[in-house]
C-alpha positions in Angstrom: 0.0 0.0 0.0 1.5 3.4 -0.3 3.3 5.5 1.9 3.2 8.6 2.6 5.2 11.0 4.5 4.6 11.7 7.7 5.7 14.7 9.7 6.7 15.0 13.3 4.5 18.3 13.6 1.4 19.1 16.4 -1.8 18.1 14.9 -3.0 21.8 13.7 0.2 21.6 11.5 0.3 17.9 9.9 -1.3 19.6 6.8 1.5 21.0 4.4 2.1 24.4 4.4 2.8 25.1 0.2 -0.4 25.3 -0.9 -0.5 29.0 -2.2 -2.8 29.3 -5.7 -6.1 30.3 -4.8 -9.0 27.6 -6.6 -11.4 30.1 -7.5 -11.6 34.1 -7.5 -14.0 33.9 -4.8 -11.4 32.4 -2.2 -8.9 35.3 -3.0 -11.3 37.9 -2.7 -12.6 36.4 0.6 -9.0 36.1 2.1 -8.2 39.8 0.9 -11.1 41.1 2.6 -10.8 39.2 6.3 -9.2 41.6 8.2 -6.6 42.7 8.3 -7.3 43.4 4.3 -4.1 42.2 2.2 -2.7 43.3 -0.9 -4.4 42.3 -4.4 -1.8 39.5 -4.7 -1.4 38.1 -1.0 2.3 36.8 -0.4 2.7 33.0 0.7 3.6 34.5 4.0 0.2 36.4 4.8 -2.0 35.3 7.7 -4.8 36.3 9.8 -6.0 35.6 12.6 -8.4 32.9 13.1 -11.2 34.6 14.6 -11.3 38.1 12.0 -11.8 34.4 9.2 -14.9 33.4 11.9 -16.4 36.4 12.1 -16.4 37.4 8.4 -18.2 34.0 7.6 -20.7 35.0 10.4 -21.1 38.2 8.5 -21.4 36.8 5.4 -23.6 33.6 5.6 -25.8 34.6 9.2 -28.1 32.3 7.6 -25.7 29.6 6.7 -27.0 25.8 8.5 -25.5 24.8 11.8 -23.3 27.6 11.7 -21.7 27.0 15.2 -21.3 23.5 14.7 -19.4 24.1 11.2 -17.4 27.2 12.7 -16.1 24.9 15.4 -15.1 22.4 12.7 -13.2 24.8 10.4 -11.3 26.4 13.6 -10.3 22.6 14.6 -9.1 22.2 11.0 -7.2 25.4 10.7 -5.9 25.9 14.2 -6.5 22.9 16.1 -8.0 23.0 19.3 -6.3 26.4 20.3 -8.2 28.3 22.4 -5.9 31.3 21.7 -8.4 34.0 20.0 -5.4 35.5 17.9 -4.1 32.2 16.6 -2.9 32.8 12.9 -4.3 31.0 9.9 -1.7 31.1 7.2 -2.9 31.8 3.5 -1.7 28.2 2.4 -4.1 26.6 5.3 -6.7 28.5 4.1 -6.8 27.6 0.6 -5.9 23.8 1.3 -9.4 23.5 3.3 -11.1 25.1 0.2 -9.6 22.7 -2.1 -11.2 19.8 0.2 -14.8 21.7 0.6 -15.1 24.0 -2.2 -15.2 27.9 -2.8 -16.9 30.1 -1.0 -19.0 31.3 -3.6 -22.4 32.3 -2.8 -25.0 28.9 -3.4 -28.2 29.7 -5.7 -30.2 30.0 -2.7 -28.1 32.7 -1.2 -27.5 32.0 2.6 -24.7 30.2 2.3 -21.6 28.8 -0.1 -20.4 25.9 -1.5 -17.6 26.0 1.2 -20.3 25.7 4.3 -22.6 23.7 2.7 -19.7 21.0 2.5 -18.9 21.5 5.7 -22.5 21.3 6.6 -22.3 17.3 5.4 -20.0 16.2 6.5 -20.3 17.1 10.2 -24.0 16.0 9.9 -22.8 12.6 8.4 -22.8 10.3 11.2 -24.1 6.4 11.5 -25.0 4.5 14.8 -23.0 1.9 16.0 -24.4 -0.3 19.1 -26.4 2.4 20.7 -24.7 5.6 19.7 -23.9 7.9 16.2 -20.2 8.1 15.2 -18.5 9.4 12.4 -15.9 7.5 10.2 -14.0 10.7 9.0 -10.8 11.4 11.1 -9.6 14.9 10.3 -6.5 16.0 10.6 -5.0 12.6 11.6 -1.3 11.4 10.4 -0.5 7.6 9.0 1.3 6.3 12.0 -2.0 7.6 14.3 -4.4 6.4 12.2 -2.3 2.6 12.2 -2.0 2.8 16.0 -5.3 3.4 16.5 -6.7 0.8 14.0 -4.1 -2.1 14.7 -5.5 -1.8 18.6 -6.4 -5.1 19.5 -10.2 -4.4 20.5 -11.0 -3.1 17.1 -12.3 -5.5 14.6 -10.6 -6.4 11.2 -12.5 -4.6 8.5 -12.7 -1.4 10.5 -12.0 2.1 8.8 -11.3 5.7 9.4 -11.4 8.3 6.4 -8.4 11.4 7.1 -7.5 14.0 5.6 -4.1 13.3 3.4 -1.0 14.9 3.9 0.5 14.0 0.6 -2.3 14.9 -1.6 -3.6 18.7 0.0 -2.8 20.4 -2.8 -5.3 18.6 -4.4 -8.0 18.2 -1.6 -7.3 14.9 -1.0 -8.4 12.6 1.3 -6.8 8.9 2.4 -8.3 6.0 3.6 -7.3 3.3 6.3 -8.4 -0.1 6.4 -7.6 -2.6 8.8 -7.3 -5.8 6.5 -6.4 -8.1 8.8 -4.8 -8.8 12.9 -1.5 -7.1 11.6 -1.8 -5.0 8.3 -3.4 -1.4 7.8 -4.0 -0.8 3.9 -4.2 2.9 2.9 -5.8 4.0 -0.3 -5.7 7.9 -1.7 -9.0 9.5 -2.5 -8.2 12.1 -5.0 -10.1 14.6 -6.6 -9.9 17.3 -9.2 -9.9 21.3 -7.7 -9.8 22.5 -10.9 -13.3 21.4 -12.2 -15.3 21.5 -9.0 -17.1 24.4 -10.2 -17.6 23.2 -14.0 -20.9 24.5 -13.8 -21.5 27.1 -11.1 -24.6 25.2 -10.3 -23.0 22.8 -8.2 -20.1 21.5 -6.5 -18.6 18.6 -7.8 -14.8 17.4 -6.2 -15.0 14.1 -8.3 -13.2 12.0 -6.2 -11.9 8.9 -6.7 -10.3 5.6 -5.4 -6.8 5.5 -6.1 -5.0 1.9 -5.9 -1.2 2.0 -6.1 -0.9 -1.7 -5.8 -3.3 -2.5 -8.5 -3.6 0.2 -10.8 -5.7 -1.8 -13.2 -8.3 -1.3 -10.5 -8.1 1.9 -10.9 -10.2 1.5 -14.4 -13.0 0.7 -13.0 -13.5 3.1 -10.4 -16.5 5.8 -10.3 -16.1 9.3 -9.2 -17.9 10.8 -6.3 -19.3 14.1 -6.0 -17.9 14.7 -2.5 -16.3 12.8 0.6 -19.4 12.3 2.0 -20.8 10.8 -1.4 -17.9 8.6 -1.3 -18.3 7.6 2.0 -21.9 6.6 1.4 -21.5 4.9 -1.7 -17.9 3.5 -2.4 -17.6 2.0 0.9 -20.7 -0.2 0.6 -18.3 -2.8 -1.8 -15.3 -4.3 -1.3 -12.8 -2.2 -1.5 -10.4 -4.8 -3.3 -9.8 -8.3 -3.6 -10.9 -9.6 0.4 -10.4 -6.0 1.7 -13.9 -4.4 3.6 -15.2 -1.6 5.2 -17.7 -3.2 7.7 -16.7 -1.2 11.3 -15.8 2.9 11.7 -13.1 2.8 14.1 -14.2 3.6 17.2 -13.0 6.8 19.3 -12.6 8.8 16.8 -11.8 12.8 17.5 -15.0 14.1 15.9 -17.4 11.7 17.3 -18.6 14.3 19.8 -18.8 17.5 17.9 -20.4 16.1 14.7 -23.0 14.5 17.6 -23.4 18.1 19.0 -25.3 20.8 17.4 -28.6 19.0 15.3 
């Protein structure tokens, strides 16, 4: 299965820090206006801090779904679970999480964006195991963790997490851990395609996709997925390869409680 790299960094910072073309006009004029306001061409060294970001979206999109519930996503994505108020958000953090959610252009309706509304999803995505909801996405979650975690001898073979993949950011990606048997964790890339998620303003559309480096012919036959939780919903109902299923979410995972919180 492949590798990736894994940095010895806190867990706001596991992301890589390079990302610096903006997706879509929208993002850039959104960054440029948070105060402090930048120049027309921000410098891969701007950054603001993390609550001016919070309450320009609250400005923006009042009327926006579980706004709290999102808000307290996008700060654990951006600055971890800092309770600093002036914690920076560089420029390159920024536009990774819009390559993973989309821009945040205005939706037809007009109360929220594309960004949000992804958001929105995927914290409401949650499915009940024994007697309670969890969620199988991660976060922010490096390789090694996400093997520790899985490799635990209480959890089940077949069990899963979906993360968020260091490797791929620049393209929104996402990775996936399976725990194939007592001692092996496969991984599998989920990539998508920023540059045509807005093909037709209409709608979002990330078009992700399972990537197998083992067995590329696999790769053939794979569908694309509108968005992570799409792909959640729909590719991990079959086997993912030859013997290899998602039947468990790991349990314990860090978002359990906040995408519980907040209906």
């Amino acid at each position: 299965m492949p590798l990736e790299k894994v940095p010895s960094q806190p867990e706001s910072d596991t992301i890589p820090g390079n990302i610096m073309i903006f997706n879509h006009p929208d993002d850039k004029n959104a960054w440029i206006k948070i105060a402090p306001e930048s120049l027309d061409d921000p410098t891969d060294q701007d950054q603001k801090p993390y609550i001016n970001l919070e309450n320009w979206i609250k400005q923006q999109f009042a009327g926006a779904e579980r706004l709290l519930k999102n808000l307290k996503f996008i700060k654990r994505c951006l600055v971890g679970r800092s309770e600093y108020e002036a914690e920076e958000v560089s420029v390159q953090k920024f536009v990774w999480l819009t390559r993973c959610f989309g821009p945040f252009s205005r939706t037809p309706e007009g109360n929220s964006c594309f960004f949000l509304k992804q958001v929105d999803k995927l914290t409401s995505y949650t499915l009940k195991a024994h007697t309670t909801l969890i969620s199988p996405f991660a976060g922010i979650m490096t390789m090694e963790e996400a093997e520790e975690r899985l490799k635990k001898d209480t959890v089940e073979t077949e069990s899963y997490l979906v993360r968020f993949s260091e490797s791929l950011a620049d393209k929104g990606g996402f990775s996936l851990a399976v725990k194939a048997n007592a001692m092996d964790v496969h991984h599998y890339n989920i990539v998508g395609e920023p540059e045509r998620f807005m093909e037709d303003p209409r709608y979002f559309n990330a078009r992700l996709k399972l990537v197998h480096h083992n067995s590329p012919l696999l790769n053939e036959d794979e569908d694309r997925y509108r968005d992570i939780v799409h792909f959640m919903k729909e590719r991990l109902k079959e086997e993912i390869e030859d013997g290899v299923y998602c039947t468990d979410i790991c349990p314990d995972l860090p978002n359990n409680s906040l995408f519980r919180g907040y209906r």
